[in-house]
DRENBADREN-307091 format. One record per residue: residue number from 0; x negated, y, z of N, C-alpha, C in turn. Coordinates in pm, whole numbers, plus 50000, padded with zeros to 5 digits. Example, Ala and Ser with C-alpha at 12.3 -4.5 7.8 and 13.67 -1.06 7.14 Angstrom:
2
> 0;48681;49431;50780;48770;49550;50780;48680;49670;50780
> 1;48715;49775;50708;48633;49894;50714;48710;50003;50787
//
This chain:
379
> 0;55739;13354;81034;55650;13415;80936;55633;13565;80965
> 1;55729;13618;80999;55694;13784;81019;55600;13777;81130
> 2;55646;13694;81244;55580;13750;81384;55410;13756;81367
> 3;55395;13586;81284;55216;13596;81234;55196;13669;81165
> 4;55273;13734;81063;55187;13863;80951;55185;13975;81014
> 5;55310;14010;81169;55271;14147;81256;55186;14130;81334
> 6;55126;13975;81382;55008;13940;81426;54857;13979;81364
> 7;54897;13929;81284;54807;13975;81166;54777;14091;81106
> 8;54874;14181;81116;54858;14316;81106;54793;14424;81220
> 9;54813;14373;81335;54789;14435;81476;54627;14404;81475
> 10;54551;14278;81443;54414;14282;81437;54320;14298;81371
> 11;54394;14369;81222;54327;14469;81123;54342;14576;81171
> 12;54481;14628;81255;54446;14752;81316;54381;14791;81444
> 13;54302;14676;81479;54276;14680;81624;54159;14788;81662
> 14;54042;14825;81524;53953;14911;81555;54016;15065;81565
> 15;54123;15081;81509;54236;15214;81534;54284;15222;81621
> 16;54364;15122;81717;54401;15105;81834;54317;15145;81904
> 17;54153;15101;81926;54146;15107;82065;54064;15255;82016
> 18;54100;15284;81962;54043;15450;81931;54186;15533;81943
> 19;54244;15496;81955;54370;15585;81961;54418;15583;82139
> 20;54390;15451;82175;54397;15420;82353;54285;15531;82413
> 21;54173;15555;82322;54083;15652;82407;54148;15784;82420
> 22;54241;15850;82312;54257;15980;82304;54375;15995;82432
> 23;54396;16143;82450;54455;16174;82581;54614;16168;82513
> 24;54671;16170;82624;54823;16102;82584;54891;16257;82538
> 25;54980;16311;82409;55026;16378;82367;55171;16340;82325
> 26;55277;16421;82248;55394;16402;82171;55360;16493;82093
> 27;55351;16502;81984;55351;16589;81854;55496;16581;81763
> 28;55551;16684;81665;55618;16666;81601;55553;16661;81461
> 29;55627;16608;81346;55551;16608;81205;55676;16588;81140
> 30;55694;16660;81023;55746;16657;80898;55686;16625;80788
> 31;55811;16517;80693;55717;16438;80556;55831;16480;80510
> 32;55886;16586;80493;56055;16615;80377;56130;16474;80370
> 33;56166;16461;80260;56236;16386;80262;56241;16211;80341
> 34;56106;16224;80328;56090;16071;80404;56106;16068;80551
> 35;56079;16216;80609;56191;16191;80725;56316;16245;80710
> 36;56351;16262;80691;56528;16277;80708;56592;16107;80652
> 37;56505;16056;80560;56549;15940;80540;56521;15853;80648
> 38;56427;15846;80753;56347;15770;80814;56473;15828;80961
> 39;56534;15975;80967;56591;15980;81075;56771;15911;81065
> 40;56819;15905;80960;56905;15917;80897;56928;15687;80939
> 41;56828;15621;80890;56782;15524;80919;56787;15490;81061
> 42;56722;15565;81142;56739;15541;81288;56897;15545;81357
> 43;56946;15663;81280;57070;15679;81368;57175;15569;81343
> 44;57126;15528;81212;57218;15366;81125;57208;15288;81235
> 45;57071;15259;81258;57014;15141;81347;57080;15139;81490
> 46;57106;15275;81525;57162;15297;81674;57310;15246;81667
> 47;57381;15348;81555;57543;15379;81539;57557;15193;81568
> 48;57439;15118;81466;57483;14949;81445;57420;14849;81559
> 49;57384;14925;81651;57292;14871;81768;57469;14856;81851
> 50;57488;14960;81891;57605;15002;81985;57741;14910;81925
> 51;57755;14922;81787;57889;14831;81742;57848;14697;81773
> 52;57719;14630;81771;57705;14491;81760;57687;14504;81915
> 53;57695;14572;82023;57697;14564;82163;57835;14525;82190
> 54;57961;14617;82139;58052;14641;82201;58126;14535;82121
> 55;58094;14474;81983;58129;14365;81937;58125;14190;82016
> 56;57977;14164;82064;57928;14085;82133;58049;14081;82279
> 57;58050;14150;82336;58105;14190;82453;58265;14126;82373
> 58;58320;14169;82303;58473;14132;82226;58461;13989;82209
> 59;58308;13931;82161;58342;13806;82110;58357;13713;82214
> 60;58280;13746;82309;58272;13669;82463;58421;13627;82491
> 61;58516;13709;82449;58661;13670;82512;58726;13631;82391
> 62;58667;13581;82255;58711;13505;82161;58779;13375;82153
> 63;58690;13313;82235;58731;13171;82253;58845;13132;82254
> 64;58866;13001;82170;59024;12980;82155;59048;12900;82248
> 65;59196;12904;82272;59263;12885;82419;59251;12684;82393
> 66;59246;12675;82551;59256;12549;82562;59406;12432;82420
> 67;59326;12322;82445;59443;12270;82301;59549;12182;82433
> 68;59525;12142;82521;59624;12076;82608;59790;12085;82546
> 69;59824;12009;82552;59980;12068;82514;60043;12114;82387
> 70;59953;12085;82288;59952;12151;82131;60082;12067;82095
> 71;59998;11926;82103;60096;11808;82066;60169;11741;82121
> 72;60227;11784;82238;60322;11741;82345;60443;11664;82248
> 73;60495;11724;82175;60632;11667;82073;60604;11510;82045
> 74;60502;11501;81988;60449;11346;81970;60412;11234;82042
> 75;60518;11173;82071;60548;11069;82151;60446;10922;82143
> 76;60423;10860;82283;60327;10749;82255;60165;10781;82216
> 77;60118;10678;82160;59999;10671;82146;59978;10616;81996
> 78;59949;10714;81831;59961;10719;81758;59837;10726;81666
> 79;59753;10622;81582;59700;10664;81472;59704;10723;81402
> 80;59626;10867;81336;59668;10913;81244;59570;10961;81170
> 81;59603;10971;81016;59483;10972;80921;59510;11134;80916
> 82;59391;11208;80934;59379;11337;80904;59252;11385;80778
> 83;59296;11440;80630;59207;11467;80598;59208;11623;80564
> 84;59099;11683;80522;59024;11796;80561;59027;11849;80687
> 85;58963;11755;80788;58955;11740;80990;58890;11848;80976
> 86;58767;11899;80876;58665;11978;80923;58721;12152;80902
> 87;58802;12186;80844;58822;12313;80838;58870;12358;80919
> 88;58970;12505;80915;59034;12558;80999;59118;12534;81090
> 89;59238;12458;80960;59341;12413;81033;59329;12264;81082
> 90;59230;12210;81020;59207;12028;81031;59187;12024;81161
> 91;59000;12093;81220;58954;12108;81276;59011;12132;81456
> 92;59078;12202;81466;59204;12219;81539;59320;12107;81583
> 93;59345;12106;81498;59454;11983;81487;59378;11868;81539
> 94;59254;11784;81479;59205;11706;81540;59188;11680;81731
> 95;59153;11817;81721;59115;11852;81890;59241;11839;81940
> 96;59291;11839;81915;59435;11839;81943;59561;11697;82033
> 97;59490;11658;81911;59546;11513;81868;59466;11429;81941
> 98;59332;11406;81969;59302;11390;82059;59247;11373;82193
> 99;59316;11510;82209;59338;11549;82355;59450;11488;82428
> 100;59508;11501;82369;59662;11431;82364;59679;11255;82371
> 101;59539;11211;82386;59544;11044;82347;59520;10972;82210
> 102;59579;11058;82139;59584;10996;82008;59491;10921;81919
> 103;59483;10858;81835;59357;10785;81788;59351;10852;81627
> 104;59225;10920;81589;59250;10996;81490;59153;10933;81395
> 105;59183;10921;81245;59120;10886;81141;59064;10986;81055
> 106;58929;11057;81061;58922;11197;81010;58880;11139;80883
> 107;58863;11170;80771;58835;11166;80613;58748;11294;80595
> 108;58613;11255;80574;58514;11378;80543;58428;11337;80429
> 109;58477;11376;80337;58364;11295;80194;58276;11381;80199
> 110;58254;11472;80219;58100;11548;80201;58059;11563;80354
> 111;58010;11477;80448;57938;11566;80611;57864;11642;80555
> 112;57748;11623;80485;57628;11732;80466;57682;11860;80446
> 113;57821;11874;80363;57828;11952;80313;57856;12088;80402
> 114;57918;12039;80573;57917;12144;80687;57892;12007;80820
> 115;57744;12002;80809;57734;11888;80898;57765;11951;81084
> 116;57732;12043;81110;57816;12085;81250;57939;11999;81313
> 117;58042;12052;81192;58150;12038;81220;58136;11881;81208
> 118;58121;11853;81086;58124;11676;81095;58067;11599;81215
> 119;57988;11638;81268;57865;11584;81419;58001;11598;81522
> 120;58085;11669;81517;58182;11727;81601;58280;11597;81611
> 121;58266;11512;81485;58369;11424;81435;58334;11279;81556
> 122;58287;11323;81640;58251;11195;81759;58372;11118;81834
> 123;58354;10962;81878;58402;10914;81925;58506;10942;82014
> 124;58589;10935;82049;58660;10805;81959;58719;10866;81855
> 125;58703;10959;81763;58768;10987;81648;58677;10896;81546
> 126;58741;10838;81483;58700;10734;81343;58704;10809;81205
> 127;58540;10857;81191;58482;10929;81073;58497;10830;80951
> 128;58539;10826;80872;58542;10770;80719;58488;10855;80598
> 129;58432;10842;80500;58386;10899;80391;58495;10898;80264
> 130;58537;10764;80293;58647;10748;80177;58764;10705;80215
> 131;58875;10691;80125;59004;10603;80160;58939;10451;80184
> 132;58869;10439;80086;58844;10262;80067;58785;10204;80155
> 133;58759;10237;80265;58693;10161;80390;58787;10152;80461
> 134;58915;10198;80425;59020;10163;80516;59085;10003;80468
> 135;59098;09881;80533;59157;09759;80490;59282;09783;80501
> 136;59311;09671;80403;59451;09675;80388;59563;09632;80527
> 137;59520;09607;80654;59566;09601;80746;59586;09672;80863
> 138;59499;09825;80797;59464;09888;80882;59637;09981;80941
> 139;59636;09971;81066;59730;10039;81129;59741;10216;81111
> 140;59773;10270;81037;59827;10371;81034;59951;10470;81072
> 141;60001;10500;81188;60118;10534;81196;60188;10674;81119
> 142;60111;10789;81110;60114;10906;81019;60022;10968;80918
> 143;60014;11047;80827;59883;11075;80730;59920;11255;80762
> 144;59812;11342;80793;59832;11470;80777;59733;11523;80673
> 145;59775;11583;80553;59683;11580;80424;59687;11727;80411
> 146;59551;11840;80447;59554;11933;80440;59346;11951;80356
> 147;59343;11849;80294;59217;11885;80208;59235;11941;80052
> 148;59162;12020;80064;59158;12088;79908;59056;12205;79922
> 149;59012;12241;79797;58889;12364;79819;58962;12516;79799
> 150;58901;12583;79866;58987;12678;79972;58998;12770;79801
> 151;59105;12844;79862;59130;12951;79750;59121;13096;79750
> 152;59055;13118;79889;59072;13280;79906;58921;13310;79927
> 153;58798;13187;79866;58687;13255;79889;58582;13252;79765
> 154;58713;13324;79625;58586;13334;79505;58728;13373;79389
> 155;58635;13458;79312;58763;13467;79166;58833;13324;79074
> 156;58927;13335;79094;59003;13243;79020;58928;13227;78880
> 157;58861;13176;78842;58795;13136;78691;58856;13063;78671
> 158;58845;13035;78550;58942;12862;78488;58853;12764;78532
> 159;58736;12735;78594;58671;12644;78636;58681;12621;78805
> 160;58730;12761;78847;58784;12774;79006;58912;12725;79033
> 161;59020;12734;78909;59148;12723;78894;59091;12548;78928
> 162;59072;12482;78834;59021;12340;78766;59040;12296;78902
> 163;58878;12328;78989;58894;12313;79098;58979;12280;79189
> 164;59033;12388;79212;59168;12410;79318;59202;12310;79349
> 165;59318;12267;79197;59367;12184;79130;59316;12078;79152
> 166;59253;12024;79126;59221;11863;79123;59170;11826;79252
> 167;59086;11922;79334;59075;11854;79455;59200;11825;79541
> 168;59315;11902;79495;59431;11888;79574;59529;11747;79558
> 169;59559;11768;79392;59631;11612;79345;59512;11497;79341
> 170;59375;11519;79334;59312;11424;79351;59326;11365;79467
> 171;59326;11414;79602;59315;11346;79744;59459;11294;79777
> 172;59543;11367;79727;59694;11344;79701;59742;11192;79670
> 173;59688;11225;79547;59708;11081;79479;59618;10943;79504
> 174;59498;10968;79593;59434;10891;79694;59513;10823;79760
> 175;59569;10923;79860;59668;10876;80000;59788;10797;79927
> 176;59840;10812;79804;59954;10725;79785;59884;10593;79736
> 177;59790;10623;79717;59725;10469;79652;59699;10367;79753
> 178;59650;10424;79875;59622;10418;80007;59794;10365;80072
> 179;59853;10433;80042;59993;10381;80130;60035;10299;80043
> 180;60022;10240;79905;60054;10158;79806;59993;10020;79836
> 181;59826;10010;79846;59795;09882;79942;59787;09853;80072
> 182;59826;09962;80153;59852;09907;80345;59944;09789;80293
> 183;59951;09698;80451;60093;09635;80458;60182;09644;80499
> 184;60146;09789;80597;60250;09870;80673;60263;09987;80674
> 185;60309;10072;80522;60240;10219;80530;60288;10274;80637
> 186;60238;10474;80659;60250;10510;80747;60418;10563;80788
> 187;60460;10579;80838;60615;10642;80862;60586;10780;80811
> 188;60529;10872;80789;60556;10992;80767;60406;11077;80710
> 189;60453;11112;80603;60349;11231;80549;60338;11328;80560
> 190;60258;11453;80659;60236;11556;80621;60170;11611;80534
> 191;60224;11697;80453;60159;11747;80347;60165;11859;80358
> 192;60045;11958;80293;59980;12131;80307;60058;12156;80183
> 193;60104;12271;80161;60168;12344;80060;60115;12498;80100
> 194;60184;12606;80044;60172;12729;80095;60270;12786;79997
> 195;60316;12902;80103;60393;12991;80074;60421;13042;79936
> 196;60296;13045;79846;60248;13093;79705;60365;13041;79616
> 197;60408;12911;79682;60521;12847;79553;60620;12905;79532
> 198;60608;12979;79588;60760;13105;79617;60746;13189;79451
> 199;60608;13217;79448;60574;13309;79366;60618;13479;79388
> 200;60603;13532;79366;60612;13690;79372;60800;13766;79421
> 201;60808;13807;79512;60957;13834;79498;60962;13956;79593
> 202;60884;14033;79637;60869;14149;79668;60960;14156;79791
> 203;61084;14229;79813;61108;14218;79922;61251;14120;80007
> 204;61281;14039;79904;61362;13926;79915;61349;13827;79979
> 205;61406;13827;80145;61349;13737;80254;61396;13581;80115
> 206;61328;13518;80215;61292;13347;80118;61344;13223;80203
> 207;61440;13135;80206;61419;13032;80291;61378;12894;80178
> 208;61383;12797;80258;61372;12666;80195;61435;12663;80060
> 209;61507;12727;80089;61597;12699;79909;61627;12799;79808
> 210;61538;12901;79871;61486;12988;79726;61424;12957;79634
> 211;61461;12953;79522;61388;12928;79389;61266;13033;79384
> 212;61173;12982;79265;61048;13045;79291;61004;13088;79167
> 213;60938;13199;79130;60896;13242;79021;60754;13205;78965
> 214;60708;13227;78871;60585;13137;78788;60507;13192;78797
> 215;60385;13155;78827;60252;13233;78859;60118;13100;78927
> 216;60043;13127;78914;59936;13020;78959;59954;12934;79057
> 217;59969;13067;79167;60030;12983;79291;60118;12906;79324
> 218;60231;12935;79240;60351;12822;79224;60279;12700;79164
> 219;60228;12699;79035;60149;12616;78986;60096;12479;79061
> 220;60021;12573;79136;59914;12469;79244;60051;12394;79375
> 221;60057;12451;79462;60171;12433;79526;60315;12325;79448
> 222;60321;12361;79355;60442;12284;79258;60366;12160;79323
> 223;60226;12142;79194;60234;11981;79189;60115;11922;79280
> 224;60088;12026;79412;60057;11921;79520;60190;11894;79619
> 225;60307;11929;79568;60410;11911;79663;60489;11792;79570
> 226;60517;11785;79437;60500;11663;79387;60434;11572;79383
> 227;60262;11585;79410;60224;11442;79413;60265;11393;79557
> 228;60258;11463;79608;60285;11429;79823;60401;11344;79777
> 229;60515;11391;79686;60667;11329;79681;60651;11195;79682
> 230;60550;11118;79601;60501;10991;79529;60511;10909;79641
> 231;60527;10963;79755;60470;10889;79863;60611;10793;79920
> 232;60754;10889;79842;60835;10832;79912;60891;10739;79847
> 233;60809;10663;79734;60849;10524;79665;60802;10399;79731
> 234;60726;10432;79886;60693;10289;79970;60730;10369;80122
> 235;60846;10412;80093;60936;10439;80256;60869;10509;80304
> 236;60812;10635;80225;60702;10712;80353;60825;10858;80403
> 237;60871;10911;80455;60898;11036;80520;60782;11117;80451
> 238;60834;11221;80367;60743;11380;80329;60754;11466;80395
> 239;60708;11538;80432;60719;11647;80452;60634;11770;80421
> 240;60670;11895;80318;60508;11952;80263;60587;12098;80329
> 241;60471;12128;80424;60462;12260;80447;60404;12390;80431
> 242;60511;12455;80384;60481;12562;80289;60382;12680;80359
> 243;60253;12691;80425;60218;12749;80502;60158;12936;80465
> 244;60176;12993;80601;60127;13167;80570;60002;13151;80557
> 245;59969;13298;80589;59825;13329;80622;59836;13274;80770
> 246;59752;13227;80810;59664;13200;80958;59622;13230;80992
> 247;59662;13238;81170;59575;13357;81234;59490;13317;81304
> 248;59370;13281;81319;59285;13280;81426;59164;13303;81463
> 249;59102;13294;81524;58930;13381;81540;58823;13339;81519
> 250;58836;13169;81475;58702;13153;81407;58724;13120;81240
> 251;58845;13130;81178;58851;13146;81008;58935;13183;80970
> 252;58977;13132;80854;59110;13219;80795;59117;13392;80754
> 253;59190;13415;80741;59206;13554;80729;59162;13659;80764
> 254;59155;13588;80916;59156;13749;81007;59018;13792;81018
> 255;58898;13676;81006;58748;13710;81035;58692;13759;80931
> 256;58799;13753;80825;58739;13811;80726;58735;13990;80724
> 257;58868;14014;80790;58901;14158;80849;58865;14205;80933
> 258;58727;14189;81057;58713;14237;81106;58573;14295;81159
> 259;58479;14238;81033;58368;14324;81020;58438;14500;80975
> 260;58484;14509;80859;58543;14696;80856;58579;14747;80923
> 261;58727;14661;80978;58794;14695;81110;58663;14737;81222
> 262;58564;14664;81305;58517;14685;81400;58409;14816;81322
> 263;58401;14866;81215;58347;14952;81176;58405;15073;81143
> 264;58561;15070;81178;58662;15189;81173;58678;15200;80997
> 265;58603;15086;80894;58667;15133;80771;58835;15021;80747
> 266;58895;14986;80811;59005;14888;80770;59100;15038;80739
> 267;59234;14933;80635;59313;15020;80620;59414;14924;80524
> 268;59535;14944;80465;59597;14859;80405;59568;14843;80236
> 269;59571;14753;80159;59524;14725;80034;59670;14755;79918
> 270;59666;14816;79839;59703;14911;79720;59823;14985;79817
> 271;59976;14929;79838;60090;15065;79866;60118;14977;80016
> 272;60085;14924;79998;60085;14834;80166;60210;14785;80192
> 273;60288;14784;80136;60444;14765;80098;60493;14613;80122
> 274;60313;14538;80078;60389;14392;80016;60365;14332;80142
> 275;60481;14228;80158;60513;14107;80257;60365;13988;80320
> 276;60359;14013;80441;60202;13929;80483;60307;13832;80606
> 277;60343;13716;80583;60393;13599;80619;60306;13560;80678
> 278;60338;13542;80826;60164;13503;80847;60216;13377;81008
> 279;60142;13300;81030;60143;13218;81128;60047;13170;81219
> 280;60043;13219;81362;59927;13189;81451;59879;13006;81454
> 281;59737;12996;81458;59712;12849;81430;59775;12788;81515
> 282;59772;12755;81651;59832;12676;81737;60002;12669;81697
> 283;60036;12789;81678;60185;12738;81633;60191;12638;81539
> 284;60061;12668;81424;60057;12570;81293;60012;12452;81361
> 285;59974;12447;81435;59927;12270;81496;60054;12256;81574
> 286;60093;12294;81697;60250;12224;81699;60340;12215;81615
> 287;60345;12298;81538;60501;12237;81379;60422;12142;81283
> 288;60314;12141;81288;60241;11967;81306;60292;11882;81331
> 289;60292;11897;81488;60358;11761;81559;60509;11752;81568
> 290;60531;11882;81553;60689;11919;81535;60730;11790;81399
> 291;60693;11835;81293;60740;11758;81192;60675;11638;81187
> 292;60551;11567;81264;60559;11440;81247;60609;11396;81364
> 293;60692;11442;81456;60708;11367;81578;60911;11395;81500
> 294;60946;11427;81417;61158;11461;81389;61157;11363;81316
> 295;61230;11280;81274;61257;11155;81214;61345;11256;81113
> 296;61431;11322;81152;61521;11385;81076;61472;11504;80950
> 297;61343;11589;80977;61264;11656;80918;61202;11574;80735
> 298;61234;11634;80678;61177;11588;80524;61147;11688;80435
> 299;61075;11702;80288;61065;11790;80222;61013;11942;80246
> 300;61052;12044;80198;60957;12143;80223;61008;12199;80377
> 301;60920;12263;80457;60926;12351;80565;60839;12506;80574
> 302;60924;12598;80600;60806;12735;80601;60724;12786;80693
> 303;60623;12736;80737;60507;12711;80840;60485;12846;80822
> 304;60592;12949;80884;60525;13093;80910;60615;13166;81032
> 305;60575;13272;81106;60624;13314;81197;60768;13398;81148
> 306;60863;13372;81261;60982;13409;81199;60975;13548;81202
> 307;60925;13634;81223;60886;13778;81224;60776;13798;81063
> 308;60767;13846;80970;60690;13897;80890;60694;14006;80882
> 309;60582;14055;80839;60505;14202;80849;60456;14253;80707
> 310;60472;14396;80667;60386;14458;80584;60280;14439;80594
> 311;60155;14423;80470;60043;14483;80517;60007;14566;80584
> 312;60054;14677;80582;60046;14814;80610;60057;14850;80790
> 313;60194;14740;80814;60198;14730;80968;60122;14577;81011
> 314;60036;14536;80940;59916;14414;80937;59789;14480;81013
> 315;59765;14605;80909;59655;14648;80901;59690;14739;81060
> 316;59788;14806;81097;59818;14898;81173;59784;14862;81330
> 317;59828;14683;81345;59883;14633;81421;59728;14580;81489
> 318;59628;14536;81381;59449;14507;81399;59459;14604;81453
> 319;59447;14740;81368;59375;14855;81433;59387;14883;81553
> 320;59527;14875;81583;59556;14914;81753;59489;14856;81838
> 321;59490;14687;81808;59415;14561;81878;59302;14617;81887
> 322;59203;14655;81824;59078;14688;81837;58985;14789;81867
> 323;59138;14950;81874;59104;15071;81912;59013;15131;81795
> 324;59032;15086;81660;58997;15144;81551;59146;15198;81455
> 325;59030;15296;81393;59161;15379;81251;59166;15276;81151
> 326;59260;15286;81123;59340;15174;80992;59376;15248;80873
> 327;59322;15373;80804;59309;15475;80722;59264;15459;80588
> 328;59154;15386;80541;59129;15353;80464;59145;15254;80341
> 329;59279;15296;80285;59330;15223;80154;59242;15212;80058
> 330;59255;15054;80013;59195;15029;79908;59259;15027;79778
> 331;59259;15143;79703;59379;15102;79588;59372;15006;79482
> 332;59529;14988;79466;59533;14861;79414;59514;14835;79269
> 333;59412;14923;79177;59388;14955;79071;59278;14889;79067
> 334;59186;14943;79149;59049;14855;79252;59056;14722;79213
> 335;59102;14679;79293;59149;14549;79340;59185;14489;79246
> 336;59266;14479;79149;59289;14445;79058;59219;14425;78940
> 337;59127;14528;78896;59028;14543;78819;58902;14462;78855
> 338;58884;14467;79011;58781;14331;79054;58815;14229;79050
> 339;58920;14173;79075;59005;14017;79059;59088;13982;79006
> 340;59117;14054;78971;59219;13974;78827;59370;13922;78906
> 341;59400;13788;78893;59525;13712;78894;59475;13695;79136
> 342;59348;13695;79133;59336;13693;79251;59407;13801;79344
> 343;59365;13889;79338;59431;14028;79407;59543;14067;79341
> 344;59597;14031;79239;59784;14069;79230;59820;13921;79307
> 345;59818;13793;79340;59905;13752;79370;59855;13715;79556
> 346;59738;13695;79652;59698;13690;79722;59671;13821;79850
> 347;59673;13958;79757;59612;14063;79810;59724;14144;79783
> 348;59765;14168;79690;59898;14286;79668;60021;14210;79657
> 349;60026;14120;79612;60179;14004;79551;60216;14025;79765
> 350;60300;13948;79730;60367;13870;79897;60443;13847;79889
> 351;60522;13762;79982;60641;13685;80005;60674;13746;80170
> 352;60847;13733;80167;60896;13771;80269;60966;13605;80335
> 353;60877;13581;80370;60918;13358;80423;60982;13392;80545
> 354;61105;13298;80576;61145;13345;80650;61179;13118;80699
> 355;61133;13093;80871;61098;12977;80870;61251;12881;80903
> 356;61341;12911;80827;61484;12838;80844;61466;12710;80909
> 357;61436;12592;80822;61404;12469;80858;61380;12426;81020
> 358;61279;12525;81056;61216;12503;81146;61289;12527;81278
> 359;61364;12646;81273;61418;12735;81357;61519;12671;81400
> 360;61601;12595;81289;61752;12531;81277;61714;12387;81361
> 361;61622;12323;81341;61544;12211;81403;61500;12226;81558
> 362;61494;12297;81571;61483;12358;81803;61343;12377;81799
> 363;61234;12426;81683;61078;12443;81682;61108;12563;81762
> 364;61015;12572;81889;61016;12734;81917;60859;12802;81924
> 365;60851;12917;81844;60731;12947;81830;60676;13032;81976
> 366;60567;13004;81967;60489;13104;82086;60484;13257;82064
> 367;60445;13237;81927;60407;13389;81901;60475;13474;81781
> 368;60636;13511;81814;60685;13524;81678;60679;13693;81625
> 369;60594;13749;81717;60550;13841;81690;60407;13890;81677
> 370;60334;13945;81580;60232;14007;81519;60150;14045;81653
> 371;60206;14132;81721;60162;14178;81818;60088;14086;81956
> 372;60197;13976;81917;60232;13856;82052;60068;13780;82024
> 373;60057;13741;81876;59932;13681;81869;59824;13743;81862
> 374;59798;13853;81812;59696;13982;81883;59621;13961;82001
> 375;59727;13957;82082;59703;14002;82223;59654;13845;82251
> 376;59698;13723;82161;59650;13592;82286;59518;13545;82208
> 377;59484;13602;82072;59339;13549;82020;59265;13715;82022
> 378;59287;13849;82020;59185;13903;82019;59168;13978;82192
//
């Protein structure tokens, strides 16, 4: 539509044109006050954002995430497995993963339209389903990895967002046990998504598996999708709900959200920068995947975060360096708070210091147990 209305504009001006092609070729200067300085002021925007989206482009070229070969090495044989929310971050991944590796994967996508890309992605031989109920009761299942629910870090917690959260989580929850209730052979082992949040608020008190947790939303949610997952172990299923960080990687999660400012030199740490950012590179989160469905011995909660945690403050420090931008610009946490409510005290300023016991004690060895380490292999 623009190109025909500048089409269209060019042959109303065409009797000016070719009267202007007759005159002899000049450069003049002209002043309109304020409408140029606005009009120059404008240009230099256009340039300053010409040059960042150059030197950006050029960054993204070496974005690409690393081959998945080898993600799921731990997982032995040749294994069915029901994966639902395949299409997001961490699903999405994991799928590729799984089978690359051989595996025969059962993705669960009740809405395609709703990000049809990714769903089109869901091709052979991976077995797209809409619902549980097209699965028969004979169907071979050897593991379930249950990481669907509607995301929580992209809108204010309303009581109708809360609602949300909530029910898409014990709703799909309580699916899969209904699901392992009529197989005739449920699956040996459940993975289940949790997050760190159940911890609730504890400032700078490293956390393992068997820290008790304080009350707050996030515990809330986390509580009773890690109870309904439990349900599972009244028809011999193996649980396992992992308590997961922030995630690091370059096409979602966290970090893409940080690096439009960042690549604009405004990043900086959010209110005293003090609080605990637990955080775990994706591929690590897809092998302690297979880590915990490939241990017979593994059950109950695990802390799906890098054994190294970081301040915000050395979060924000640690981007900046990565990217050869200033990390200066605090957002205080008065701000923040006053815009989001229960969102930004427990997501943005709250934190937890997770520290991944379970995992560590079990022979998981991470790739990247430093901040820095995963920096350098996704940016």
């Amino acid at each position: 539509m623009l190109a025909l209305n500048y089409g269209a504009i060019l042959v109303l001006l065409l009797p000016a044109l070719i009267e202007w092609a007759g005159r002899p070729t000049a450069i003049s200067s002209a002043y309109y006050g304020v409408w140029s300085i606005l009009a120059a002021v404008a240009a230099f925007g256009a340039g300053v954002g010409g040059a960042r989206d150059f030197a950006a482009s050029r960054r993204l070229a070496r974005l690409g995430s690393a081959p998945v070969s080898g993600l799921v090495k731990d997982l032995p044989g040749r294994q069915t497995i029901l994966v639902t929310g395949a299409t997001g971050f961490i699903g999405s991944r994991l799928v590729l993963a799984l089978t690359d590796a051989g595996h025969q994967v059962i993705a669960l996508v009740r809405n395609p339209a709703k990000n049809p890309a990714k769903a089109d992605a869901l091709r052979p031989p991976i077995t797209l389903i809409t619902s549980l109920d097209q699965l028969p009761a004979d169907a071979r299942i050897d593991a379930v990895v249950n990481l669907a629910g509607e995301p929580i870090g992209n809108g204010l917690w309303t009581e109708a967002k809360r609602r949300k959260i909530i029910d898409s989580r014990i709703g799909m929850t309580d699916d899969i046990v209904r699901l392992m209730a009529r197989l005739e052979r449920p699956p040996a082992v459940l993975v289940n998504g949790s997050a760190i949040g159940w911890y609730g608020l504890w400032q700078d008190q490293p956390l393992t598996e068997s820290a008790k947790s304080h009350a707050c939303f996030s515990h809330e949610l986390c509580d009773a999708w890690e109870k309904a997952a439990g349900r599972a172990a009244d028809y011999g299923v193996r649980v396992v709900c992992l308590r997961i960080g922030l995630v690091v990687g370059t096409d979602g999660g966290l970090l893409t959200r940080m690096l439009t400012p960042f690549e604009y030199g405004l990043g900086g740490p959010m209110g005293s920068g003090k609080q605990w950012m637990s955080w775990i590179e994706r591929d690590d989160l897809i092998r302690l995947i297979a880590h915990a469905l490939a241990r017979s011995d593994l059950s109950g909660p695990i802390n799906a975060t890098a054994p190294i945690p970081v301040t915000n403050r050395k979060f924000t420090e640690e981007l900046g360096r990565r990217l050869q931008r200033p990390a200066i610009f605090r957002i205080p946490a008065a701000l923040l708070h006053h815009l989001a409510g229960d969102f930004a005290d427990e997501l943005l300023l709250g934190g937890q210091r997770v520290i991944p016991n379970k995992a560590l004690s079990s022979g998981f060895v991470f790739r990247h147990e430093t901040l820095r380490s995963a920096f350098e292999a996704i940016l």
